[in-house]
C-alpha positions in Angstrom: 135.6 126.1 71.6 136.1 123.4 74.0 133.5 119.8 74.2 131.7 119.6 77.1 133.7 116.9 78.6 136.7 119.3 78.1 134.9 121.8 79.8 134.7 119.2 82.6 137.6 117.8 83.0 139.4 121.5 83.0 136.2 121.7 86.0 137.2 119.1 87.6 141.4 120.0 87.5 140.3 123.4 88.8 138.2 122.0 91.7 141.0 119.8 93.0 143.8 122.4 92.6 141.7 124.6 94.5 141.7 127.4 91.5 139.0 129.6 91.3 140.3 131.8 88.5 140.1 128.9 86.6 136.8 127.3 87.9 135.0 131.2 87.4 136.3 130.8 83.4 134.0 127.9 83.1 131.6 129.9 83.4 130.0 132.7 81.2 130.8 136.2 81.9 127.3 137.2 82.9 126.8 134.1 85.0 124.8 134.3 88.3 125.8 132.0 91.3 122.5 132.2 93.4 122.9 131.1 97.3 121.7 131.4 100.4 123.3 134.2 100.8 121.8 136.3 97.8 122.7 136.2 94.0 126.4 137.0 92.9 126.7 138.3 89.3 129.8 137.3 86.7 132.9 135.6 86.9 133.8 137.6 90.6 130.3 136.2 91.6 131.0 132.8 90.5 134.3 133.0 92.2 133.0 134.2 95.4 130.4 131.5 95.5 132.4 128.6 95.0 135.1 129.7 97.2 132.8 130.5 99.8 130.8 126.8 99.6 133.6 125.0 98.8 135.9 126.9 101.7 138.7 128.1 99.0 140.4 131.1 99.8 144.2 132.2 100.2 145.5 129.0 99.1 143.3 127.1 102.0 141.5 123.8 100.3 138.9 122.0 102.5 138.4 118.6 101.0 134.3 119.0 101.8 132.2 122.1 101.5 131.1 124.1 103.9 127.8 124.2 103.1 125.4 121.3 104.3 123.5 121.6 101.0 124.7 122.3 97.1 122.5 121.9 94.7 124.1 122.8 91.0 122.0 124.1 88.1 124.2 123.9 84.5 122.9 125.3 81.3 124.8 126.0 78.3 124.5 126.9 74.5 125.9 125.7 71.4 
């Protein structure tokens, strides 16, 4: 089991190399990405989410999101 700064920095790796596969397995597999656009359910939701706000997608990086608001809500158990 990774720390919580591990799980960060591996976050934060992901973020700037654009990989949502690796992003989506910070997350839990029953995680739920809720946006504007509805609630997306699991890894694929989480993928979908953050791709879509943060404009990933085919290799394409956009160094701002797309979305005018994020708001991010993190929970986690030990």
């Amino acid at each position: 089991m990774r720390s919580p700064q591990e799980t960060f920095q591996n976050h934060v790796r992901a973020l700037a190399a654009g990989d949502l596969d690796a992003l989506a397995a910070n997350f839990a597999p029953d995680a739920v990405f809720i946006s504007s656009a509805g609630v997306l359910r699991g890894r694929e939701g989480v993928k979908q989410g953050i791709g879509a706000v943060l404009c990933l997608s085919a290799g394409r990086t956009v160094a701002h999101p797309c979305s005018p608001a994020t708001s991010c809500s993190w929970s986690g158990r030990v």
